[in-house]
MARSESE-422974 format. One record per residue (C-alpha): x negated, y negated, z. Coordinates in steps of 0.001 Angstrom, whole numbers, padded with zeros to 6 digits, always signed. Example, Ala and Ser with C-alpha at 12.3 -4.5 7.8 and 13.67 -1.06 7.14 Angstrom:
<recs>
-012300+004500+007800/-013670+001060+007140/
</recs>
This chain:
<recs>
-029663-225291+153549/-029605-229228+152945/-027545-228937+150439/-024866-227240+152274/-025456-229687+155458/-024278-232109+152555/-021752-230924+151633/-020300-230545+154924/-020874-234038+155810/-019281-235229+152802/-015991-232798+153462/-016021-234264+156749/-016055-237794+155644/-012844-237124+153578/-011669-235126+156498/-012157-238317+158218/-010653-241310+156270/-006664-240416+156454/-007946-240302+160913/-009660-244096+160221/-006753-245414+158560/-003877-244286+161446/-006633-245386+164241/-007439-248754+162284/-003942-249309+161468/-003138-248384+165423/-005847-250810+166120/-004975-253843+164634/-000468-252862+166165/-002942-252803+169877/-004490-256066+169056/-001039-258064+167911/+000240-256945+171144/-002148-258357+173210/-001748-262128+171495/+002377-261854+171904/+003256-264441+174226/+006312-261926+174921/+003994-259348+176393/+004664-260586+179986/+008412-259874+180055/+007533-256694+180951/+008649-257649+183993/+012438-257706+182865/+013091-260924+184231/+014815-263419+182234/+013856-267178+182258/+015764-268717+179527/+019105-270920+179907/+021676-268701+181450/+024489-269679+179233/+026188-266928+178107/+027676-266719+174649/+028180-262647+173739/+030257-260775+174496/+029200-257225+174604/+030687-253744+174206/+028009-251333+176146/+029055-248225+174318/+027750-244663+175650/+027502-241912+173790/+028346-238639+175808/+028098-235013+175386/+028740-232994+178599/+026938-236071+180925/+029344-235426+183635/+026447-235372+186023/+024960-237937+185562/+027476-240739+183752/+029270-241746+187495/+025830-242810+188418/+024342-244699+185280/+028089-246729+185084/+028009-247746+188955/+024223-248992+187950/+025682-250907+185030/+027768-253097+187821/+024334-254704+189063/+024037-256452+185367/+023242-259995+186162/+025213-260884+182619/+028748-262300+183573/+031269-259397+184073/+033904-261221+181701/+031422-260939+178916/+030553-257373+178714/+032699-254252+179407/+031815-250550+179185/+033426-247680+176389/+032004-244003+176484/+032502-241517+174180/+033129-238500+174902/+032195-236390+172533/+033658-232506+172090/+033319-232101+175636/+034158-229552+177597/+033437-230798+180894/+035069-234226+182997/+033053-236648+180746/+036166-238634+180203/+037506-238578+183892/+034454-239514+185353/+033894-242324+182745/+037473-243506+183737/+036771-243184+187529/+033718-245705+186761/+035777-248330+185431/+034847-247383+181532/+037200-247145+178633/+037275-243444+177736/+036881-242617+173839/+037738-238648+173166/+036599-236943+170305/+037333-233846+168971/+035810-232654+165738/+033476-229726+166264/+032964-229084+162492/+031160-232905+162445/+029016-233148+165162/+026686-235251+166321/+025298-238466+167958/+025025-240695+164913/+028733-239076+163681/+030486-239813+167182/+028906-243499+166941/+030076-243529+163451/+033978-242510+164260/+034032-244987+167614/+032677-247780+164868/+034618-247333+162055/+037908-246421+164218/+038482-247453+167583/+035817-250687+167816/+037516-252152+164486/+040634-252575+166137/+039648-253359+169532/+041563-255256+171797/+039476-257779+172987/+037361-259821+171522/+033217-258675+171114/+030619-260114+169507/+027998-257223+169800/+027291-253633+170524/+024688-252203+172715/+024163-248308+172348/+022805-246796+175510/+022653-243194+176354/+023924-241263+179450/+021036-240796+181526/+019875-244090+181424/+019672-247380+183273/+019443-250871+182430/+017336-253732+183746/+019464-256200+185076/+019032-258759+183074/+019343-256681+179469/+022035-258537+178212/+020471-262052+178951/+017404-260670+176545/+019766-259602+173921/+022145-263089+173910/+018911-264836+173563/+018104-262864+170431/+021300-262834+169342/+021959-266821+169257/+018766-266707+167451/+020680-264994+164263/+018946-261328+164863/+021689-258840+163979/+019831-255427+165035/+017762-255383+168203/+015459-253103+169808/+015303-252943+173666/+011833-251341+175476/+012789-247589+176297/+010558-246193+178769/+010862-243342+181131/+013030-243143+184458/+011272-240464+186223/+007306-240385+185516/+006850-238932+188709/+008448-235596+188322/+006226-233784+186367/+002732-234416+184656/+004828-234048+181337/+006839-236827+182296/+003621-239016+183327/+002378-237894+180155/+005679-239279+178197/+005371-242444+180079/+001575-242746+178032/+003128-241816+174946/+006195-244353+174915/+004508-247123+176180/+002211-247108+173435/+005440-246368+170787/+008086-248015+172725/+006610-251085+173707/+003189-251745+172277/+003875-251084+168616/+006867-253072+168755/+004990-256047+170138/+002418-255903+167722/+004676-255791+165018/+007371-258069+165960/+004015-260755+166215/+003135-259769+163090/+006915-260945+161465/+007471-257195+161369/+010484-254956+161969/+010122-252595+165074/+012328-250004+164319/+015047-248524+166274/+014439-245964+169081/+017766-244989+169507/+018477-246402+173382/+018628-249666+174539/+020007-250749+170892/+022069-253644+169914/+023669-254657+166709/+026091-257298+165731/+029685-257240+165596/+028807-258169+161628/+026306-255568+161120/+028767-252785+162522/+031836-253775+160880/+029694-253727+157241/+027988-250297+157961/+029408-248621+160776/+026684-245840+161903/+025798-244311+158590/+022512-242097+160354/+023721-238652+160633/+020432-236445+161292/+018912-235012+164742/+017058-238620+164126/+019585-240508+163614/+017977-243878+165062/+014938-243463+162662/+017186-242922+159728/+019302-245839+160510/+016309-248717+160794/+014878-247074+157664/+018576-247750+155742/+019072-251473+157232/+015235-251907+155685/+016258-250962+152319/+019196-253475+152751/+016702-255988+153727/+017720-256216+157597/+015037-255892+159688/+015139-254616+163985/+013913-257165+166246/+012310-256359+169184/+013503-257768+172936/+010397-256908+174870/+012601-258191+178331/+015396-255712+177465/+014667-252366+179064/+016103-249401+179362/+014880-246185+181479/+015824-242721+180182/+015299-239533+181833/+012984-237185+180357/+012630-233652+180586/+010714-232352+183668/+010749-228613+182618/+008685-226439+179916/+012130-225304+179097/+014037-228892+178419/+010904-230204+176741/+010609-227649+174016/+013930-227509+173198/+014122-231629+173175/+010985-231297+171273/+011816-229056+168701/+014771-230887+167741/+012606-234294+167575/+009495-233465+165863/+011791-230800+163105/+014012-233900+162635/+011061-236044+161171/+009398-233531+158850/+012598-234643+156584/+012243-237997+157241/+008407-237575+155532/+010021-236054+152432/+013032-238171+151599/+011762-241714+153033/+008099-242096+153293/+006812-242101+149841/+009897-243965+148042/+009461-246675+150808/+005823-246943+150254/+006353-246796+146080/+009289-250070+147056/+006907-251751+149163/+004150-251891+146431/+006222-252669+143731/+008215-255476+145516/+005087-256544+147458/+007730-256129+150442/+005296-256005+153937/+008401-254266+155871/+008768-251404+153602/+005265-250868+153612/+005078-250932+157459/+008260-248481+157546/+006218-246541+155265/+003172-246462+157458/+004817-245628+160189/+006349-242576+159047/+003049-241288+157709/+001133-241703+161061/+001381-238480+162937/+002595-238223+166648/+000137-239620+169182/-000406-236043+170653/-001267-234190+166849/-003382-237533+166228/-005469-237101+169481/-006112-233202+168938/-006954-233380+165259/-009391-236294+165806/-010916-234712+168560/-011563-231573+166613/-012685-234014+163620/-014682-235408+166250/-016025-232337+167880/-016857-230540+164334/-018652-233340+162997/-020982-233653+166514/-021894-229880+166010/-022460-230260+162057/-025121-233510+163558/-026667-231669+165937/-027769-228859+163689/-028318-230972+160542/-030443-233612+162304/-029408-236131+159009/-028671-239747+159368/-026095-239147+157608/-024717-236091+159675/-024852-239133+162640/-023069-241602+160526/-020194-239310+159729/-019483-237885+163321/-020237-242280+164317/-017025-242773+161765/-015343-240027+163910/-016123-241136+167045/-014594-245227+166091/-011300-243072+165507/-011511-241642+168602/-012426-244570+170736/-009731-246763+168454/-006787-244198+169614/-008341-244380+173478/-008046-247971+173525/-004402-247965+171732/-003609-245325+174468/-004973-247432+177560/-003176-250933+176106/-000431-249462+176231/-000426-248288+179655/-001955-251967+180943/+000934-253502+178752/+003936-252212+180510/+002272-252480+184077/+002258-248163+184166/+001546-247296+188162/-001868-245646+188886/-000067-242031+189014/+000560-242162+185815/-003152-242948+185209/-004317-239911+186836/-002010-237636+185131/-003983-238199+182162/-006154-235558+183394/-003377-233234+182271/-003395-234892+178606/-005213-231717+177410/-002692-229381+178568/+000445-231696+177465/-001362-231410+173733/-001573-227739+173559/+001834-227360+174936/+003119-229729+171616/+000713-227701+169425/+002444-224194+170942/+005486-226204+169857/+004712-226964+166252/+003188-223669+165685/+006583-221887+166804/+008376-224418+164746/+006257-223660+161969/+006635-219991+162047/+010644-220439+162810/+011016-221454+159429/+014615-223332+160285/+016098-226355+159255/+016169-228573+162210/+020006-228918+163363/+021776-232254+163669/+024134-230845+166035/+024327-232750+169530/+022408-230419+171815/+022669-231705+175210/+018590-231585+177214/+018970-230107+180979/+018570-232864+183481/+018679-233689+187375/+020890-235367+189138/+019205-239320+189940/+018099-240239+193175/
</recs>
């Protein structure tokens, strides 16, 4: 009976060290964060010289947003940026509603697109770049790439024409949730992006490294577009994209004062459709980028790569927290009933994982200032995880390539 005590400990030990490495490596992202001086513009307000020397082309992808695209550009009036140095273009994308009258009505410049045998958020981005942008007629110095349900803080572009008179070429805004009082998931979204929206950026952009894009609330150079256009063509298109400027050697910057607030889905429904498409469109991601970058980042002793590496290997925060805490939970009961120091040691190695994610996941939280609703929804954190695991064992037993076409996610109408 020792023997098989044993060797249950020891299987749990390996079990264990993949667990170790995502919480230590989470651990040291939590701690950056806290030592970035850049940690208190949270508060979105911008201190620096008010010069402005940008000029920016807000452009807004749009798929069916006729709901909700008269609100976000009214919104876009209260930028603080001068209104001679920024105007707004939407796209709109194989639409088959009033997308492009509505955008018009708001003072936008309407881009139509009809091609419904290349669809897509990365391929409209890529036609608008490589077409209409190249011979615009005024002048622009930069893009920012919002989406349709989403509002900026008012002094965004003041964040980014810091950054950009800096030399950055690709930037990174904070993207954090709109509505985290509509629905525990929503709350429970809130958790999960502030600790990948805005703490894991911090951390790395104090550790010299690149952030990564999160596909609102981006900016890139007039330079950057005109020499790659949008090349990112998958259901994760933003991923994708930081991943190719990487290999090129152009790292994403992250402007922790920039913020923009998305709407996220309230509904079972939404979610799982929103879901599907997100999670499905980084299994390929693991396959074709993950390992190459890590082999590049060893061999060229290149930090970046093997941070874009990492970062595709650790799972999402939800699958981390339930496999730890069965890790966890398994290695307590193998303790209890061995009654080994070493049965103890092994579920104490489990239990510094757990308490490692716990304090990534409550940093995060304290970092962007989260209200205490959002707090007490974490009581629902063990339903919002075995919702996502319902949602990667359909996925799983789908079988189907996830799609890249632009499926538009259900939303309300903002108050």
């Amino acid at each position: 009976m020792n023997t098989l005590w044993l060797v249950a400990d020891i299987v749990l030990l390996l079990l264990a060290v993949p667990f170790v490495l995502a919480a230590l490596y989470l651990l040291v992202l939590t701690v950056a964060a806290c030592l970035h001086p850049d940690r208190q513009r949270i508060s979105g307000i911008f201190h620096g010289p008010r010069t402005p020397q940008s000029r920016f082309i807000i452009l807004i992808p749009a798929h069916n947003e006729e709901l909700l695209l008269g609100d976000v550009l009214h919104r876009l009036r209260d930028q603080s940026y001068p209104a001679t140095h920024y105007e707004v273009v939407v796209i709109a994308d194989n639409c088959e509603d009033m997308t492009a009258e509505v955008a018009r009505k708001g003072g936008a410049t309407a881009l139509v697109r009809h091609d419904l045998a290349n669809r897509g958020k990365g391929q409209a981005l890529n036609w608008a770049m490589q077409g209409p942008l190249k011979d615009w007629p005024r002048p622009w110095d930069a893009l920012i790439i919002m989406d349709a349900d989403s509002v900026l803080n008012a002094d965004f572009l003041w964040f980014m024409d810091e950054r950009l008179r800096q030399g950055q070429q690709a930037l990174q805004g904070y993207y954090g949730v709109q509505n985290p009082g509509d629905s525990w998931r929503t709350a429970l979204m809130t958790v999960a992006l502030a600790a990948f929206h805005f703490l894991r950026p911090l951390g790395r952009d104090k550790l010299g490294l690149p952030c990564g894009l999160k596909g609102n609330g981006m900016c890139f150079s007039r330079q950057l577009v005109e020499r790659f256009g949008y090349p990112a063509t998958s259901v994760v298109e933003d991923i994708e994209l930081a991943l190719m400027y990487l290999r090129h050697g152009i790292g994403v910057k992250f402007a922790a004062g920039a913020q923009v607030l998305g709407q996220m889905a309230a509904t079972t429904q939404q979610a799982d459709s929103q879901r599907k498409r997100w999670e499905g469109g980084r299994l390929p991601l693991l396959k074709n980028w993950a390992v190459p970058l890590w082999r590049e980042g060893l061999r060229e002793h290149n930090c970046a790569k093997l941070d874009g590496a990492l970062d595709l290997f650790v799972p999402p925060l939800t699958l981390l927290l339930l496999l730890t805490v069965a890790g966890w939970f398994v290695a307590l009961i193998v303790a209890w009933l061995a009654v080994t120091p070493f049965g103890w040691t092994i579920c104490g190695v489990w239990s510094g994982a757990l308490l490692a994610l716990i304090i990534y996941v409550c940093t995060g939280l304290t970092l962007i200032e989260a209200p205490a609703g959002v707090w007490l929804r974490l009581a629902a954190a063990p339903v919002f995880i075995l919702w996502k695991l319902g949602v990667y064992l359909r996925m799983a037993l789908a079988r189907k390539k996830p799609t890249d076409e632009w499926v538009r996610t259900g939303r309300k109408e903002m108050k």
